[in-house]
C-alpha positions as CSV (number, residue, x, y, z in Angstrom):
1,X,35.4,30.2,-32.3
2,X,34.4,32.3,-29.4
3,X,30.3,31.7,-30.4
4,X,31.3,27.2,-30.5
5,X,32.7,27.6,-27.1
6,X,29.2,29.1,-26.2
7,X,27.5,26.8,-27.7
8,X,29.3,24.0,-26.1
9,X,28.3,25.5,-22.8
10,X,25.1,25.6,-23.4
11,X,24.7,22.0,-23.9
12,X,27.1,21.3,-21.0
13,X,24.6,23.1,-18.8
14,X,21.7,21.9,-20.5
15,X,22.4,18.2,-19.6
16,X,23.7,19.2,-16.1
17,X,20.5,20.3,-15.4
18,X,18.5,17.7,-16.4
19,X,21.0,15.1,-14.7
20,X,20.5,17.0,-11.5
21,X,16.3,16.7,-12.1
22,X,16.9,12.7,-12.1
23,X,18.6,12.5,-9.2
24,X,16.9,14.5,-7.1
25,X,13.7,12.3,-8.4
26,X,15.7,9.3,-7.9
27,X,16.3,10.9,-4.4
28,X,12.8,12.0,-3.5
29,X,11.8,8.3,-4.3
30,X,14.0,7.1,-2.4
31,X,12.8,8.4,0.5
32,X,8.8,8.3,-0.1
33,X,8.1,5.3,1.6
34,X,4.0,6.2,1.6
35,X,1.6,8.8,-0.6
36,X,-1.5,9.8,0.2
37,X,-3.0,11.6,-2.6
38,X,-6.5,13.1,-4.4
39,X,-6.8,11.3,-7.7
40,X,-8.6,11.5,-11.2
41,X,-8.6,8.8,-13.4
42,X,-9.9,8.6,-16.6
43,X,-10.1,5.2,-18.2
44,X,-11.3,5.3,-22.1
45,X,-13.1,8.3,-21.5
46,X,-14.7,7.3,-18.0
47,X,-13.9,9.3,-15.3
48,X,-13.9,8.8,-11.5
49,X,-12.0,10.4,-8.8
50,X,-11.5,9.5,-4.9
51,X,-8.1,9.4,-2.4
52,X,-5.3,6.8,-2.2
53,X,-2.3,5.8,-0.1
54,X,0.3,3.6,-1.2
55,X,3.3,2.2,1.0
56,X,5.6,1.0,-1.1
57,X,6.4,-1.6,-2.3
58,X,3.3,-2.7,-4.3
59,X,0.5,-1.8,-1.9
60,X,-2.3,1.2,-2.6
61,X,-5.6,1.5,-1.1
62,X,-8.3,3.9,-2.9
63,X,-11.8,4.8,-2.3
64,X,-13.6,6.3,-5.2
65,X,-16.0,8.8,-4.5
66,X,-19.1,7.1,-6.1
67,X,-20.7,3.1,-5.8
68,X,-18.6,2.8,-2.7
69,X,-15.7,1.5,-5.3
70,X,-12.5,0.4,-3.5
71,X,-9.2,-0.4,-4.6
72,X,-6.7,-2.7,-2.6
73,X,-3.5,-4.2,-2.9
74,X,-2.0,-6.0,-0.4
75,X,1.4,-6.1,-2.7
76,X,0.3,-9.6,-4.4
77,X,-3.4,-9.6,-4.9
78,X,-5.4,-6.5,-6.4
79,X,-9.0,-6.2,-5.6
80,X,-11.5,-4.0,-7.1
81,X,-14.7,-4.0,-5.1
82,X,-18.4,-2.5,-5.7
83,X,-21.7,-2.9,-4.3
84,X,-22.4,-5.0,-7.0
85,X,-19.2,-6.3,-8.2
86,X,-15.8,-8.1,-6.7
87,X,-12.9,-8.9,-9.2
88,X,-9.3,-10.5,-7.8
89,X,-6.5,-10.3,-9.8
90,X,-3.0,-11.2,-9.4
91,X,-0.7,-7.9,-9.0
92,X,2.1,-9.2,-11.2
93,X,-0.4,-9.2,-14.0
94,X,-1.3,-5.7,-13.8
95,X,0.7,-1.8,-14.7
96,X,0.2,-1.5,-10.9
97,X,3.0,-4.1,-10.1
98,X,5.4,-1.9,-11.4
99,X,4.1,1.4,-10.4
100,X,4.0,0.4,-7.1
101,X,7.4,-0.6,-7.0
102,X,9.7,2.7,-6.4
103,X,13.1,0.7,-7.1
104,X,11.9,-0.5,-10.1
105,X,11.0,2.8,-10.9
106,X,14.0,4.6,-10.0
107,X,16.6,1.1,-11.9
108,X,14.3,2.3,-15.2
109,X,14.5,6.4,-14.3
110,X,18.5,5.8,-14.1
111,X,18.7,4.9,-18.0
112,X,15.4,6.5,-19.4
113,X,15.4,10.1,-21.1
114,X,12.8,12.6,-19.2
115,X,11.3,15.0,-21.2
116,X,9.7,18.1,-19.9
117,X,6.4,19.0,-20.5
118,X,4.9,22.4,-20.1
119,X,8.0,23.4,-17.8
120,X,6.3,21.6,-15.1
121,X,6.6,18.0,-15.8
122,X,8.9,15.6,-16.1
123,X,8.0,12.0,-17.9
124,X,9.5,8.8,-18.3
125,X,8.0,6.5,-20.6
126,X,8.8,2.5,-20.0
127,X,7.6,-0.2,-22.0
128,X,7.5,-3.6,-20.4
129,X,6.2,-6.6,-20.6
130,X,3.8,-5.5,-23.7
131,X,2.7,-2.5,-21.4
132,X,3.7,0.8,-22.0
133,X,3.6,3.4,-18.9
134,X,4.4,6.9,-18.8
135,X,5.0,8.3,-15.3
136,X,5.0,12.0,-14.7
137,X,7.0,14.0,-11.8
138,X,6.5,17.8,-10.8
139,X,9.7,19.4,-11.8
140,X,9.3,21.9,-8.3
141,X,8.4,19.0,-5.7
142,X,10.0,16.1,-7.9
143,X,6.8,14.0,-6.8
144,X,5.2,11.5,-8.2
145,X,2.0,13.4,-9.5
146,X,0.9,10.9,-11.8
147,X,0.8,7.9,-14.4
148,X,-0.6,6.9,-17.8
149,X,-1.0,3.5,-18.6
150,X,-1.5,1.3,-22.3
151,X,-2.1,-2.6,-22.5
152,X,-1.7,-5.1,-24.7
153,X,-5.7,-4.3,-25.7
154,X,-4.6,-0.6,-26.1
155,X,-6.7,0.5,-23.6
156,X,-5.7,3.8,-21.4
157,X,-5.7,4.4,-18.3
158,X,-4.9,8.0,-16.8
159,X,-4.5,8.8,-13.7
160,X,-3.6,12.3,-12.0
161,X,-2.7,13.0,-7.9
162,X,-3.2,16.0,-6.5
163,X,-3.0,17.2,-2.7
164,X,-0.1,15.1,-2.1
165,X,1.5,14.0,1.3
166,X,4.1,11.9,1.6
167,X,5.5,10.0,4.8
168,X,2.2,10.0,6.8
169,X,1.0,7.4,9.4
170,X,-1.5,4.9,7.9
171,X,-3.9,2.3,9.0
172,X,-2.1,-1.0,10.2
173,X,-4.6,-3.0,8.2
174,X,-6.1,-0.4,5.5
175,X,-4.2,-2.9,2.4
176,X,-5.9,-6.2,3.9
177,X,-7.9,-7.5,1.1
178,X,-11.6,-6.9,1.5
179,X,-13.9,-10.1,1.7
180,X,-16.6,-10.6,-1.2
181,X,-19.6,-10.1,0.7
């Protein structure tokens, strides 16, 4: 009898624990209102790296380190800009819409199952609207430290932050979206 009650305490403290690692995720969301970050992303095997900021909700800027690449949403357009290249898309149309927006994110956190990876991660995979995204949080900081992303076309996206700041001043006008010239 005595080794059940043991067991049952286990369990008890078990999913204590990992109740108490949602909400202080939940929390720490809840009062990010910008990120600036380092980032990697690999996309099919191509990878480029550069900084980003997002406010929330639904705006990031990025500037990748090579071909003077930028990335800008103004929280309904996104814009992907080269020196050769200019493509406009709407946001809602993209994993970005949703990763960008921290109360969607923390309604799907509330009812999803984390699981831990390594013992310093934390996931939460969604799947919505035929997209499936996996969002990762450091289990010591309980920031957002990263995303992986499949479409319809099964292509993935992965992207990792690293030197992380949140709360910082930014540019008034660093989300406007950049002309095509």
């Amino acid at each position: 009898m005595f080794k059940y009650i043991l067991i049952l305490i286990f369990f008890v403290l078990i999913s204590n624990s990992k109740a108490e690692i949602k909400e202080k995720i939940i929390e720490n969301l809840q009062n990010v209102e910008n990120l600036k970050f380092k980032f990697e992303q690999n996309i099919n095997g191509k990878i480029e790296n550069g900084i980003c900021t997002i406010k929330y909700p639904k705006k990031i800027y990025c500037k990748y380190s090579k071909n003077n690449k930028i990335l800008v949403s103004n929280g309904k357009s996104l814009v992907i800009k080269t020196e050769t290249s200019f493509y406009r898309y709407s946001l809602k149309k993209t994993p970005l819409n949703l990763i960008l927006d921290k109360n969607f994110l923390i309604k799907k956190i509330n009812f999803l199952k984390e699981n831990i990876i390594d013992k310093n991660l934390i996931n939460y995979t969604i799947v919505e609207n035929d997209n499936e995204i996996d969002v990762f949080f450091d289990i010591k900081t309980f920031n957002l430290v990263g995303w992986k992303t499949r479409d319809i076309y099964q292509n993935t996206n992965i992207t990792y932050l690293s030197s992380i700041e949140t709360n910082k001043e930014i540019t008034k006008n660093l989300f406007k979206i950049p002309s095509q010239n």
